[in-house]
C-alpha positions as CSV (number, residue, x, y, z in Angstrom):
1,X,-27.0,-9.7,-8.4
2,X,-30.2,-11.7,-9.2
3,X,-33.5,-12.5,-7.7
4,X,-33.3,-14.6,-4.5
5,X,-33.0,-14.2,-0.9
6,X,-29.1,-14.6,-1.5
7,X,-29.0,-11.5,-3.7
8,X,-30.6,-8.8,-1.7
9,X,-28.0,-6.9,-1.8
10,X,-29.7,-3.5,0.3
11,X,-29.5,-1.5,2.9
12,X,-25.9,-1.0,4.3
13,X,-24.9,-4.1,2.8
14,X,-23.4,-2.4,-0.5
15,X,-20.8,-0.5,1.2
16,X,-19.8,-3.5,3.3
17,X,-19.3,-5.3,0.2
18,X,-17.4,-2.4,-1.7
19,X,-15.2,-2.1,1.4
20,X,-14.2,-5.1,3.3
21,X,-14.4,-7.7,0.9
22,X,-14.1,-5.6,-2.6
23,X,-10.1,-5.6,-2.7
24,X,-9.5,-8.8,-1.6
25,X,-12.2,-11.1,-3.3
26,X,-13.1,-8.8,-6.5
27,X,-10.5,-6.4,-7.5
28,X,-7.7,-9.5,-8.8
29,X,-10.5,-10.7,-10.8
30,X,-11.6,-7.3,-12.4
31,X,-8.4,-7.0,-13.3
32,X,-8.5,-10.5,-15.0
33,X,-11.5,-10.2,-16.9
34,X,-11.1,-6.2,-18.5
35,X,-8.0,-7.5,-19.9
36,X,-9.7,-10.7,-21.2
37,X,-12.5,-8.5,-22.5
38,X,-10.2,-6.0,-24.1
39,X,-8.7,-8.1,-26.2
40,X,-11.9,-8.6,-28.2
41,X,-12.5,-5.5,-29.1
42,X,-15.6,-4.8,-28.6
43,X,-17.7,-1.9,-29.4
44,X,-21.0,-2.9,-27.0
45,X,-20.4,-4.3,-23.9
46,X,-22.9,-5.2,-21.5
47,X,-21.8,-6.1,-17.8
48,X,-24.7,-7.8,-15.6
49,X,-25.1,-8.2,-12.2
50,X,-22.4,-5.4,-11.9
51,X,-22.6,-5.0,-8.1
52,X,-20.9,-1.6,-6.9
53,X,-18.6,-1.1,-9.7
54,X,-15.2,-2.8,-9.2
55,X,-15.5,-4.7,-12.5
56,X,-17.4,-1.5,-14.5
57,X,-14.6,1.0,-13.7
58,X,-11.5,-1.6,-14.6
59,X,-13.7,-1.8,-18.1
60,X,-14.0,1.3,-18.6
61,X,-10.3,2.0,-18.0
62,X,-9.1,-1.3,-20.5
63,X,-11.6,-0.8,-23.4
64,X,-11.6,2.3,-26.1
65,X,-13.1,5.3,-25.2
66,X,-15.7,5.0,-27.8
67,X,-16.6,1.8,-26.7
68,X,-20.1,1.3,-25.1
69,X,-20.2,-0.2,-22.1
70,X,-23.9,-1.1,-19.8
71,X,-23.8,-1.7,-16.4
72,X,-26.8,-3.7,-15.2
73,X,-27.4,-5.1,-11.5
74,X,-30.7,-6.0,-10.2
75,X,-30.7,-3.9,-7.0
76,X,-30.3,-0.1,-7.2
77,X,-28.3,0.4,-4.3
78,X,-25.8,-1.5,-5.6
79,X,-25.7,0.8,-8.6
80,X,-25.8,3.6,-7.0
81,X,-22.5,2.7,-5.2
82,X,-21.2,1.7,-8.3
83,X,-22.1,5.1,-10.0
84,X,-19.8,6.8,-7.7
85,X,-17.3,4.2,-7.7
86,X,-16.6,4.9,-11.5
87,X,-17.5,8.4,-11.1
88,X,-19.9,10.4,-12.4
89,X,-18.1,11.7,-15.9
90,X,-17.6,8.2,-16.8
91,X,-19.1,7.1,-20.0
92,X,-21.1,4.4,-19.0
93,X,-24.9,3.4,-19.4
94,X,-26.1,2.5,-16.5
95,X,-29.9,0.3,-15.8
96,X,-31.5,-1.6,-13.2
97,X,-31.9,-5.2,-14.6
98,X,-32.2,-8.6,-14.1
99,X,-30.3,-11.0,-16.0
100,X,-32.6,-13.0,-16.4
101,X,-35.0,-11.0,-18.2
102,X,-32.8,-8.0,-19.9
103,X,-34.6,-5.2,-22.0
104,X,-32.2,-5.2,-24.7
105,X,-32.7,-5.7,-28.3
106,X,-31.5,-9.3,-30.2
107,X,-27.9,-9.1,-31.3
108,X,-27.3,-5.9,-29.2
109,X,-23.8,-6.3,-27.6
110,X,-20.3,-7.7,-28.8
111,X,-19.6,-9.0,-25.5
112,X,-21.3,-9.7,-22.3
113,X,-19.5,-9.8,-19.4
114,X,-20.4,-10.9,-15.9
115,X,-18.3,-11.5,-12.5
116,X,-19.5,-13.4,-9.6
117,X,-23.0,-12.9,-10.0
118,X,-24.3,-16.1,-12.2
119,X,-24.0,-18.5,-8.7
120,X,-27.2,-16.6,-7.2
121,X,-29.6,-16.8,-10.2
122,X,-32.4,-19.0,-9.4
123,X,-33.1,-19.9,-12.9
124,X,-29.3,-20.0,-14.4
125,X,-30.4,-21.7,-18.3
126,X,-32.7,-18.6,-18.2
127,X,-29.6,-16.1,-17.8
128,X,-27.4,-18.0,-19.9
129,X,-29.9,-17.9,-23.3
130,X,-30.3,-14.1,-22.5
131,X,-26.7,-13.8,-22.5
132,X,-27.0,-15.9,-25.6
133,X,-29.9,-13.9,-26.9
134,X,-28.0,-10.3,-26.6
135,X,-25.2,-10.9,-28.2
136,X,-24.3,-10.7,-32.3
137,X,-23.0,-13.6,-34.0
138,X,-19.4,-14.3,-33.0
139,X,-19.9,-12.2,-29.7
140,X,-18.4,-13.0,-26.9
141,X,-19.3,-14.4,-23.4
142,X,-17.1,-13.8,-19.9
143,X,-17.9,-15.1,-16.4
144,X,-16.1,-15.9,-13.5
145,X,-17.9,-17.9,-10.5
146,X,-15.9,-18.6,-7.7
147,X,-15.1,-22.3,-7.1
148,X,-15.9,-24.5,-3.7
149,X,-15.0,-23.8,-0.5
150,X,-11.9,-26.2,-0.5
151,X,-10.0,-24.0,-3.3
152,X,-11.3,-20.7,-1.2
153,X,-10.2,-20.8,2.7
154,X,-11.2,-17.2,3.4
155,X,-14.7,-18.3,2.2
156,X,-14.7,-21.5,3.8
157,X,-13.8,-19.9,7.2
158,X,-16.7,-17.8,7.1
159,X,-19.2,-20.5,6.1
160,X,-18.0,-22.8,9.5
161,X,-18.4,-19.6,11.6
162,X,-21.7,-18.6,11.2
163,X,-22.9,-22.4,10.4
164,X,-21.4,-22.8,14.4
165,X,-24.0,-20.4,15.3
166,X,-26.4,-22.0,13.7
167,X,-25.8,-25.4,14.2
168,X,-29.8,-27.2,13.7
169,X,-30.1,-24.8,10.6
170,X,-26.6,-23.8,9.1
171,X,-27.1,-21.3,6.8
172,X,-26.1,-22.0,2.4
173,X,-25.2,-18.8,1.6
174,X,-21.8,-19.3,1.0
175,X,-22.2,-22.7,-0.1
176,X,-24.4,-20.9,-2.8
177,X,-21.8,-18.4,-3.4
178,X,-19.4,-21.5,-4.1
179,X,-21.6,-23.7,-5.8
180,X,-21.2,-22.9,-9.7
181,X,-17.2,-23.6,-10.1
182,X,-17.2,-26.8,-11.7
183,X,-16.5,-26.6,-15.1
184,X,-18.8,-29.5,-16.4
185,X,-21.8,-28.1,-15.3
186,X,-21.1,-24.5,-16.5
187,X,-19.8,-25.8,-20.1
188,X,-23.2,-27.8,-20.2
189,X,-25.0,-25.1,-19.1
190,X,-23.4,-22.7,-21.8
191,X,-24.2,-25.9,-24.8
192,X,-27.6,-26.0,-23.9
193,X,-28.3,-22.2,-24.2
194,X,-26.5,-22.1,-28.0
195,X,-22.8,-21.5,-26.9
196,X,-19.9,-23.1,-29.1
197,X,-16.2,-22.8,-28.5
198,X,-16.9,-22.6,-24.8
199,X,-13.4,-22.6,-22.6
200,X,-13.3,-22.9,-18.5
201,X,-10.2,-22.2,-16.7
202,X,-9.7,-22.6,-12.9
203,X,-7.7,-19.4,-12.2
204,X,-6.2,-18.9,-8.9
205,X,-5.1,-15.1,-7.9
206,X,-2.9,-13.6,-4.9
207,X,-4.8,-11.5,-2.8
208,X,-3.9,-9.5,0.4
209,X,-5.5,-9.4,4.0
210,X,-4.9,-5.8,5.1
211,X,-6.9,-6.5,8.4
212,X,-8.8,-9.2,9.2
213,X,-11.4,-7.6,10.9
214,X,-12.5,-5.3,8.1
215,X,-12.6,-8.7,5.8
216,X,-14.7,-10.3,8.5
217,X,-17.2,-7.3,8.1
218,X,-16.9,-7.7,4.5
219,X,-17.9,-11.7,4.5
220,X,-20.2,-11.2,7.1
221,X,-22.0,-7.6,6.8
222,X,-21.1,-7.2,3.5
223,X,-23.4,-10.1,1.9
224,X,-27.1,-11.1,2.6
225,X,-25.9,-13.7,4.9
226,X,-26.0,-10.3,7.2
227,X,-29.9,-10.6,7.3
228,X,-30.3,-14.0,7.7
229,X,-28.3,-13.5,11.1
230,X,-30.0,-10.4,12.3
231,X,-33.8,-12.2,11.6
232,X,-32.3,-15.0,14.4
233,X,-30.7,-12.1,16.5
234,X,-29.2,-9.2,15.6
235,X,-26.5,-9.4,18.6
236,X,-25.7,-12.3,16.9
237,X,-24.1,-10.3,13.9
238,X,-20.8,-8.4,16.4
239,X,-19.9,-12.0,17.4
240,X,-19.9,-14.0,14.2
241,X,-17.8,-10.7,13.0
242,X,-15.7,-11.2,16.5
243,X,-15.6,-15.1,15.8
244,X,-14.4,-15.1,12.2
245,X,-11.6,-12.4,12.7
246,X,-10.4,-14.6,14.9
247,X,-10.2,-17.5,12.7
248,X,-9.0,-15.9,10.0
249,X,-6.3,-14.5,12.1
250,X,-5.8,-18.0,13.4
251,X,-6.0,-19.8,9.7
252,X,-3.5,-17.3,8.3
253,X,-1.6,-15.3,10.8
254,X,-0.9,-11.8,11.5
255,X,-1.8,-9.6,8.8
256,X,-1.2,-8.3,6.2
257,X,-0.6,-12.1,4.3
258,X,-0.9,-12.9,0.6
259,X,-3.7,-15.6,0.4
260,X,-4.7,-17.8,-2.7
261,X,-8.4,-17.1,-4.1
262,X,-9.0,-19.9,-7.0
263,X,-12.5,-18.6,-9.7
264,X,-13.3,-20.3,-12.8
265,X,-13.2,-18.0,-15.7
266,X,-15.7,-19.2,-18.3
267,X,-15.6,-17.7,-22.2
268,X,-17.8,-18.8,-24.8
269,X,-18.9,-17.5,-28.7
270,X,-22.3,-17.2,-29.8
271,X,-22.6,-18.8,-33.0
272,X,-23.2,-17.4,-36.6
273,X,-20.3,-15.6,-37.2
C-alpha cells in the first residue's frame, strides 16, 4: 500500500488485515488474478503493493517455477507478514517499495500485477507510467480496485458505522478504498500513462462470512481507519467493532452466509510489441 494516511498499514494492523478480512475480501480475487496472470506466461513478474501475501503466494503457486516473481509493498510490516504467509523457501524476491517511485530498471518485467492497492496512491498517473515504465513491450498490466460502496454491502456497512460515530467529521477511508471502480476513469488513467488494448471488467465473486465478529475486526482493526478512531478515542474502537457485528449480522443473518463482493479487474499492454 502507498503513501498516505490511508495506507499505514503498521503496527497490529497487518495481522488484522491477513486475518479477518483476508479470506473474505482478498482470497476470491487472488485467485482471479494468478489465473489471469498465468495465462500470459510470463517470466518477470512484479506484484506492487503486495500487502501480507494473499495475492504473492496464489502467484507463486499458478506461474512456472522458473518464473520470477517481486513482491513489493511500501510498509515493511506488511511484508514481513507476507514473507511468512508464502513461506520462507518460496522463490520470491521480496523489496520494500513504493509504486510510485520503483527502483527497477526500464523494460524489466513481463507483467505487473497489483490487487487492491492503486485506490490509496495519492499521485495514481505517477504509479500508472511506472507500471508503464517497468514493463517490456507487449507486457502486461493487472489490477483490481474494488468498486463503490453500492456494489459492496460488507464495505458499505462499515463505512455508516464508524461515520455514526463520527457524525460532524465522518471519516473517507472506505469511501477511498471504494473510490477507483469506475471503469472510465481507470481506462483514461491507463491512455494517458501509454497503455493500449486496455479492458475493464466489473467482476462480482461469492465470498463467505465465517463470523461476523472476526470480519468486523478485520474492517475495522484491520485497516488504517483503526487509527483514525483511536486518535478520537481509543474505547471508541471495541464499540464500532461491537456496532458493526451487529449490522452485519443484521444486514445478512446468521453466519456463515455467502455474500456478493463486486471489483473491477483492469488489464492493459504496454505498447511496442
Amino acid at each position: 500500500m502507498e503513501t498516505s494516511n490511508h495506507a499505514a498499514y503498521i503496527g497490529s494492523i497487518p495481522e488484522h488485515y491477513h486475518r479477518g478480512a483476508g479470506p473474505f475480501f482478498f482470497e476470491p480475487y487472488a485467485q482471479e488474478l494468478s489465473t489471469r496472470i498465468k495465462a500470459f506466461a510470463p517470466q518477470q513478474v512484479l506484484e506492487t503493493a503486495c500487502g501480507t501475501g494473499i495475492l504473492t503466494r496464489r502467484l507463486r503457486e499458478a506461474l512456472a517455477a522458473e518464473t520470477r516473481l517481486v513482491a513489493t509493498d511500501l510498509n515493511e510490516p506488511m511484508l514481513a507478514l507476507a514473507r511468512q504467509t508464502v513461506g520462507p523457501d518460496a522463490n520470491v524476491e521480496w523489496a520494500q517499495q513504493d509504486m510510485t517511485r520503483l527502483r527497477f530498471t526500464d523494460g524489466e518485467f513481463d507483467a505487473v500485477v497489483c490487487q487492491f492497492g492503486l485506490m490509496f496512491v495519492p499521485d495514481k498517473p505517477a504509479a500508472a507510467r511506472e507500471a508503464r515504465r517497468v514493463l517490456r513491450p507487449g507486457g502486461q498490466l493487472l489490477l483490481a480496485t474494488w468498486r463503490s460502496l453500492e456494489h459492496n454491502a460488507a464495505i458499505r456497512l462499515a463505512h455508516e458505522t464508524v461515520s455514526a460515530l463520527f457524525p460532524s467529521e465522518p471519516p473517507r477511508f472506505y469511501l477511498t478504498q471504494t473510490g477507483y471502480g469506475e471503469p472510465r476513469e481507470m481506462t483514461q488513467l491507463l491512455a494517458d500513462a501509454g497503455f493500449t488494448h486496455i479492458h475493464t471488467e466489473p467482476v462480482q465473486k461469492r465470498s463467505v462470512i465465517e463470523n461476523t465478529h472476526e470480519l468486523a475486526v478485520g474492517l475495522i482493526e484491520g485497516f488504517p481507519i483503526v487509527d483514525f478512531i483511536r486518535a478520537h478515542d481509543p474505547l471508541l474502537v471495541s464499540v464500532a467493532i461491537g456496532a458493526l457485528t451487529k449490522a452485519l449480522d443484521k444486514h445478512f443473518g446468521e453466519a456463515p452466509v455467502k455474500v456478493t463482493i463486486e471489483a473491477l479487474v483492469t488489464s492493459a499492454t504496454a505498447p511496442g510489441a
